[in-house]
C-alpha positions as CSV (number, residue, x, y, z in Angstrom):
1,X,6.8,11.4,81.8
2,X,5.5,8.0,82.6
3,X,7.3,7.0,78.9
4,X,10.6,8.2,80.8
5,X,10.2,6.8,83.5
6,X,9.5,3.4,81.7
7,X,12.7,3.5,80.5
8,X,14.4,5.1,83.2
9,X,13.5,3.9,87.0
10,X,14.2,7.6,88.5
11,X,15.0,11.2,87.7
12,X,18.5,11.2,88.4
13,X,21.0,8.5,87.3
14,X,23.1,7.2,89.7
15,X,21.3,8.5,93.0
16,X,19.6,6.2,95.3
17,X,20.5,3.7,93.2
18,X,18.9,5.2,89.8
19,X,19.9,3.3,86.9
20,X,18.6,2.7,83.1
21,X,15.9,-0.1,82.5
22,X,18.5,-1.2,79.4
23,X,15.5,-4.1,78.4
24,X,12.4,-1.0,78.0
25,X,15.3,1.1,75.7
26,X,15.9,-2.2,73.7
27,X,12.2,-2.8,73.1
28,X,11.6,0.8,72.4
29,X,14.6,0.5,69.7
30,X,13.0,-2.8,68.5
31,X,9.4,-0.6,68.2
32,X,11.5,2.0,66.8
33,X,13.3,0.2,63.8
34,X,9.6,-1.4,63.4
35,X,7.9,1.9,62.5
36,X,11.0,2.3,59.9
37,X,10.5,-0.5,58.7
38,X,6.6,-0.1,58.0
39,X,7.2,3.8,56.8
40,X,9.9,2.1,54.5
41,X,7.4,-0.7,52.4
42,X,4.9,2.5,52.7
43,X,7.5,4.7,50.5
44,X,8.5,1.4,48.0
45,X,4.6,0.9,48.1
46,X,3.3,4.7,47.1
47,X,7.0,4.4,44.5
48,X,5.2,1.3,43.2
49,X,1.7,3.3,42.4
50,X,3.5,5.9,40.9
51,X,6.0,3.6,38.4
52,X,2.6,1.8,37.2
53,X,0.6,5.1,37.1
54,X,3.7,6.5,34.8
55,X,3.9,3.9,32.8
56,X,-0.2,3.5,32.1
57,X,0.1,7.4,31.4
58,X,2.8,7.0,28.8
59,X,1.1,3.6,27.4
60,X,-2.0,5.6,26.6
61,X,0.6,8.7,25.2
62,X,1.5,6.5,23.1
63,X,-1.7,4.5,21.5
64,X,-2.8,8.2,21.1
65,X,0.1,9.3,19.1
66,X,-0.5,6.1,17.1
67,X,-3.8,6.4,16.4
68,X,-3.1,10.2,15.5
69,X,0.1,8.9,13.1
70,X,-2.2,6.5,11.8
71,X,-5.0,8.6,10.5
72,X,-3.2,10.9,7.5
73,X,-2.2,7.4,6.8
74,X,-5.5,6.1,7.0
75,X,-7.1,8.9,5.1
76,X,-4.5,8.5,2.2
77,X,-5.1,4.8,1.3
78,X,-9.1,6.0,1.3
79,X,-8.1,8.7,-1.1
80,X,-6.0,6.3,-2.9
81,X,-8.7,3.9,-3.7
82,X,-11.0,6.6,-5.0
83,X,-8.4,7.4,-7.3
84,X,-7.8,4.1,-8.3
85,X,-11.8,3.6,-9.5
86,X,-11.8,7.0,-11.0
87,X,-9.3,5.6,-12.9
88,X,-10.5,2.6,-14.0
89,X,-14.0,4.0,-14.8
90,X,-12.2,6.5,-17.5
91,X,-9.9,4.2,-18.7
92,X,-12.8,1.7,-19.3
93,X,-13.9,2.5,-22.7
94,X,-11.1,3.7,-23.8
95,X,-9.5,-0.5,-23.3
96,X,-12.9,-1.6,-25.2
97,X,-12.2,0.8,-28.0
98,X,-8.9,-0.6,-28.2
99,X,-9.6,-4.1,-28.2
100,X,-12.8,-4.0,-30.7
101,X,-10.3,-2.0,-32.9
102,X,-7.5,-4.3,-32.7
103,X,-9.5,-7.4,-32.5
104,X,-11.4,-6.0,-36.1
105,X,-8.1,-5.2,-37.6
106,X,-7.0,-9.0,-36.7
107,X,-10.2,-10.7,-38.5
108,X,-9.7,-8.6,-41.2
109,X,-6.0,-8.5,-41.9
110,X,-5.2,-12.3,-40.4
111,X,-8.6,-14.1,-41.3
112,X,-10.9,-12.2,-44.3
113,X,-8.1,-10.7,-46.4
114,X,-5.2,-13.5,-45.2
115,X,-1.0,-12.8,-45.7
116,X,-1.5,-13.5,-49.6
117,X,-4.1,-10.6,-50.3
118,X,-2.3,-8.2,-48.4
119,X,0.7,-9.5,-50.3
120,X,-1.0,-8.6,-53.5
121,X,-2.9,-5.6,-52.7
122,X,-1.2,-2.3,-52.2
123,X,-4.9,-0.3,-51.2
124,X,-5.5,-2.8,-48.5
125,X,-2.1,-2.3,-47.3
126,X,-2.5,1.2,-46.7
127,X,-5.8,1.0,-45.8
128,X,-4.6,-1.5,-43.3
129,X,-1.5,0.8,-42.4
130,X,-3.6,4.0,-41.8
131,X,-5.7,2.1,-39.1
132,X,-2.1,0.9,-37.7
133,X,-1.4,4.6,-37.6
134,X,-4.9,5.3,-35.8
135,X,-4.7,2.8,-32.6
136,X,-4.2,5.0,-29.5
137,X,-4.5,5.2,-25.7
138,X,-4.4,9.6,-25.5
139,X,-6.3,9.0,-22.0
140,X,-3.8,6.5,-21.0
141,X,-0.6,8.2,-21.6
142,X,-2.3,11.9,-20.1
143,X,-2.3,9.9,-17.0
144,X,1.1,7.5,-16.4
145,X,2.1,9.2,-13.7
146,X,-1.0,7.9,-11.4
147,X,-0.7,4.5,-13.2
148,X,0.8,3.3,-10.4
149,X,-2.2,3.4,-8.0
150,X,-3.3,0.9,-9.8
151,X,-3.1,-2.9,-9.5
152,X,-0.4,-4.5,-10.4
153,X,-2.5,-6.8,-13.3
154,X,-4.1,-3.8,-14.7
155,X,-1.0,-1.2,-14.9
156,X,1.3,-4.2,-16.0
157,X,-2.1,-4.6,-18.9
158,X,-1.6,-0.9,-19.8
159,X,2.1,-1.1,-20.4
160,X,1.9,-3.7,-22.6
161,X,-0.8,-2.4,-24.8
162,X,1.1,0.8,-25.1
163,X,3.8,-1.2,-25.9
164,X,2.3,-3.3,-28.4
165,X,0.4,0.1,-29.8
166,X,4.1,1.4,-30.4
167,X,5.0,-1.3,-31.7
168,X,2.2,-1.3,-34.5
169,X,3.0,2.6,-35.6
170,X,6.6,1.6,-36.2
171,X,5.3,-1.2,-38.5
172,X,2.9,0.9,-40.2
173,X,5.0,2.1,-42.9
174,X,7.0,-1.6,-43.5
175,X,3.1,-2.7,-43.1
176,X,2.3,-0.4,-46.2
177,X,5.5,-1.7,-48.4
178,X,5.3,-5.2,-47.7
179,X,4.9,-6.0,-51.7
180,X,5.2,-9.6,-52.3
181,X,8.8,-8.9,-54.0
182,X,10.0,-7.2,-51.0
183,X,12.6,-9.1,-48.4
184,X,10.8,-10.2,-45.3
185,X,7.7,-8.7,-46.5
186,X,5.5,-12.1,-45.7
187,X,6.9,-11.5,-42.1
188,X,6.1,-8.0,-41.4
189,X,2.4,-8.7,-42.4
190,X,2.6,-12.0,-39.9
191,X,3.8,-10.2,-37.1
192,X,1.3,-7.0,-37.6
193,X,-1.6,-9.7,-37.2
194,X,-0.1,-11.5,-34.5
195,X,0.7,-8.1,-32.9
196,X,-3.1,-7.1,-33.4
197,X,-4.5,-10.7,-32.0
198,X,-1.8,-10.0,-28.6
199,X,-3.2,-6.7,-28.2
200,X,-7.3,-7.5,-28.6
201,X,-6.2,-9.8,-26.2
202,X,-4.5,-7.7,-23.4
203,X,-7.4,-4.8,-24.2
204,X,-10.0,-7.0,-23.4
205,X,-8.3,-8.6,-20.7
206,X,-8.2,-5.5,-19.5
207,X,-11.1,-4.1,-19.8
208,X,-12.4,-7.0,-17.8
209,X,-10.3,-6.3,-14.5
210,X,-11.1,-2.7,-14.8
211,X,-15.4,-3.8,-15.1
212,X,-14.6,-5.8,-11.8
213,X,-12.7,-3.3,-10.1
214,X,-15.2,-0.8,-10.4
215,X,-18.1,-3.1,-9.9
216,X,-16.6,-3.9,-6.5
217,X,-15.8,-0.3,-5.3
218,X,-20.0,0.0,-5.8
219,X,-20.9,-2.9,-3.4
């Protein structure tokens, strides 16, 4: 009541001259739109806390969901690596049989016996041609479909001494006919030794990244 009659001087308007106290309903409508005002930055205040508790909520959704995406990813590159020295490890001696076959078919052919003896002499030309025939990589070709797990220096290596080993069959026989009065027969036996030097080369050069590959993996 005393609220009322702050704003209004009496109980009845217009009797004994009872009239509205228009300054006290101002200030009460200045109080008023003050309150609203204050309730108003309250509701943009509690909006605010809620925007920046969403978005800290779907921040930490989301490094979750990366860490999760990350970890088959994770676990395949582990599982990629052990493959890769497993690898390596078995194709190992297989690149040292290579090259100490190739490289003793290069002194021999190129350096002891020499183009002219082999020229001359039909049983170290098929001697010569039968070892062609026996230079392999089985271990290497069971696995070229995991080659590429590999680095590129050692499965670019391997493609070239299967190359070069391919290379070396299909000369075998021309290896074993090149009589000095056959056409061209000086340069089959040529490139047959420079074939064998190129792949004692790449073999041992390969055998080498493959030693340091797997020495690594073990430290």
């Amino acid at each position: 009541m005393s609220t009322w009659r702050g704003v209004f001087r009496c109980d009845r308007l217009g009797v004994d001259d009872c009239v509205v106290w228009w300054d006290a309903l101002a200030a009460a409508g200045n109080w008023a739109t003050v309150v609203v005002a204050v309730f108003s930055l309250w509701i943009v205040w509690i909006g605010t806390l809620a925007a920046v508790g969403s978005a800290y909520a779907v921040w930490r959704l989301g490094r979750e969901a990366n860490r999760l995406a990350a970890a088959p990813s994770e676990v395949a590159k582990r599982q990629e690596s052990q493959e890769r020295v497993v690898l390596l490890s078995a194709l190992y001696g297989e690149t040292l049989f290579v090259s100490s076959s190739a490289g003793a078919l290069y002194n021999l052919i190129g350096k002891k016996y020499g183009v002219e003896h082999m020229l001359d002499t039909k049983v170290s030309r098929q001697n010569g041609a039968n070892a062609l025939r026996e230079l392999s990589m089985p271990l290497t070709m069971q696995v070229m479909g995991r080659l590429h797990v590999l680095p590129a220096a050692e499965s670019s290596s391997l493609a070239q001494c299967l190359g070069i080993i391919s290379i070396l069959h299909t000369s075998a026989d021309s290896f074993e006919a090149a009589d000095r009065g056959v056409e061209r027969a000086e340069g089959v036996i040529r490139r047959v030794i420079s074939d064998l030097g190129q792949l004692e080369q790449l073999a041992d050069r390969l055998s080498g990244l493959c030693e340091q590959q797997i020495y690594s993996s073990q430290h």
